[in-house]
N, C-alpha and C positions, 0 to 999 in steps of 0.2 A: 547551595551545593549542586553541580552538577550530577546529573542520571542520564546512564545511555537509555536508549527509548529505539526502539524497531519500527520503520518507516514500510508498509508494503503498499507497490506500487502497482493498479493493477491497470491496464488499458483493455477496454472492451471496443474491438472493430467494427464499424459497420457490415465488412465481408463474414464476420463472425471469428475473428482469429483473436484472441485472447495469448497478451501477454503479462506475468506477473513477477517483479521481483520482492528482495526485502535487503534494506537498506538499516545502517546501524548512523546512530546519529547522537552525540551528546548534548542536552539542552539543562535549562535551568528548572521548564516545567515540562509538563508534555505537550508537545503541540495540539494542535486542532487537527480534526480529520475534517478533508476537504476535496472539493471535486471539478472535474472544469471538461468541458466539450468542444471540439473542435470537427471541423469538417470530414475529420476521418475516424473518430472515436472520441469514446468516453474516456477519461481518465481518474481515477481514487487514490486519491494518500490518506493512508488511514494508519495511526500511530496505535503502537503494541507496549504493554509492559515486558515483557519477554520476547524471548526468539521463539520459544516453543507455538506463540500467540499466533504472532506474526508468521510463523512458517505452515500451522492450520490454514489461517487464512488466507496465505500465496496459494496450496493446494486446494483450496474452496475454490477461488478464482479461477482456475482452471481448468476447474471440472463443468465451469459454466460453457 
């Protein structure tokens, strides 16, 4: 049985500019939380049971 599941999305810049969203996603489990680096930032996907989770979390992100 599918479950929606909240994806936040956060990029941390090198110049230090931080941006964060949160993404809804239906899946069969919940994904993995994952991460990956490029020449201009860090980027996290990190999956939420709820919105309330995932929308703490968007605003943690950007307090950084």
């Amino acid at each position: 049985m599918s479950k929606e599941y909240f994806l936040v999305v956060s990029a941390f810049h090198d110049n230090g500019k931080v941006i964060a969203s949160v993404h809804t996603e239906t899946h069969e489990e919940k994904p993995k939380n994952n991460s990956s680096s490029n020449d201009d930032c860090d980027l996290y996907y990190d999956w939420y049971d709820t919105y309330d989770e995932a929308l703490i979390a968007k605003n943690e992100a950007l307090k950084a």
